[in-house]
C-alpha positions, 0 to 999 in steps of 0.5 A, spaced: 524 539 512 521 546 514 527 549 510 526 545 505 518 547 504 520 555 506 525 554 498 520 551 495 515 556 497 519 562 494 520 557 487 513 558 486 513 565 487 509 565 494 512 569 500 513 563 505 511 569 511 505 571 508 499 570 514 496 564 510 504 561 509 507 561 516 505 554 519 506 551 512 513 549 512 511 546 519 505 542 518 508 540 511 513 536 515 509 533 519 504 531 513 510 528 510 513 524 517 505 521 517 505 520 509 511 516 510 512 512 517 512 507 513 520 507 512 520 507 521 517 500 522 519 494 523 515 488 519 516 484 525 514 488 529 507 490 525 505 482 525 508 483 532 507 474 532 499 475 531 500 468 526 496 463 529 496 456 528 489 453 524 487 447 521 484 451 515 487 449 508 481 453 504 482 460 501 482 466 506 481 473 502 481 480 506 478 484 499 477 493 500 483 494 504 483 502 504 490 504 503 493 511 500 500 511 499 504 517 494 508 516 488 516 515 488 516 520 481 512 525 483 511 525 490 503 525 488 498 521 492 496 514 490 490 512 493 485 505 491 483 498 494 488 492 496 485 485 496 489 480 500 488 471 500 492 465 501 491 459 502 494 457 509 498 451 511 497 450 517 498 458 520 493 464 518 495 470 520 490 475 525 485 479 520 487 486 521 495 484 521 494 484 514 491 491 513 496 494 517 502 490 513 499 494 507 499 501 511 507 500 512 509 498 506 504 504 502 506 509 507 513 509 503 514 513 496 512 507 492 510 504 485 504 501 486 507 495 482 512 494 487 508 496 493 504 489 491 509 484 491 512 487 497 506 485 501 505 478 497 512 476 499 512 479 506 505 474 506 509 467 503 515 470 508 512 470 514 506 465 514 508 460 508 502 459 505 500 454 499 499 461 495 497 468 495 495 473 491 494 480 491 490 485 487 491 493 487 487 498 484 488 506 485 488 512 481 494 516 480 493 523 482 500 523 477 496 521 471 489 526 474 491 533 476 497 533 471 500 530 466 495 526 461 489 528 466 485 522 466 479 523 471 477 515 472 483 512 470 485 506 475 490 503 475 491 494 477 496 491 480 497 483 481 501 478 485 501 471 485 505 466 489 506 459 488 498 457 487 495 462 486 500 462 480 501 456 478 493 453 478 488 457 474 482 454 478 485 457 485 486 464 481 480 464 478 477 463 484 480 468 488 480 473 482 472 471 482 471 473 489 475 479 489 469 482 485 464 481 491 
């Protein structure tokens, strides 16, 4: 990837050995390892069984979840905000396993259309909820720093899954309570 890194450099016009540029190609490809650390780990061993058995059939909703992920087109960041709820069919799964099960999949190179129903089937696979729902809203350095380049421009996603997309009232309210 260093070699890479070094090619690019020198496409652009810079000199890869300048004082400024030495450690560039070395820390670009750790940046990329991190960015994309996704493509290492294993769903399973992620949720690590951190389901739990609940006598709970009431909408569970984790909205805010931080995310940043980088696009497959441009290999440009996209970063924004991931509201998750299901409602439990007998299990619910540990809080944070549902932030960290975002993380995996945004840290790959990702649309943010299929980013979304990766995390929403991922849900319905491991806990089988009666439905779930997922929200993402992001902003495209694609679509800011080059291309059209609109500053506010945001992007939604959605994914819905057995009740949240078959009931109204279940995707009402889940989408009410998203907006806090």
């Amino acid at each position: 990837m260093e070699d890479a890194v070094k090619k690019i450099l020198e496409a652009i016009g810079e000199d890869p050995n300048r004082e400024g540029l030495l450690d560039t190609p070395s820390r670009v490809a750790k940046s990329m390892e991190f960015l994309t650390r996704g493509y290492r780990q294993n769903i399973e061993d992620v949720i690590n069984n951190a389901y739990f058995t609940a006598d709970c059939d009431d909408m569970v909703i984790v909205r805010d979840i931080e995310f940043f992920s980088m696009c497959e087109h441009h290999m440009l960041p996209f970063y924004g905000k991931c509201h998750i709820g299901y409602i439990p069919n007998g299990k619910v799964f540990g809080v944070s396993k549902l932030a960290r099960l975002v993380d995996v999949f945004a840290r790959r190179l990702q649309l943010q259309e299929r980013l979304t129903k990766e995390i929403a089937n991922t849900i319905l696979d491991a806990v089988a909820p009666e439905g779930v729902g997922v929200v993402m809203e992001a902003q495209h350095l694609c679509m800011i720093a080059r291309g059209v380049q609109k500053q506010n421009s945001v992007m939604v996603t959605s994914a819905m899954l057995g009740s949240f997309r078959e009931e109204q009232a279940t995707r009402n309210e889940f989408m009410h309570l998203i907006k806090g």
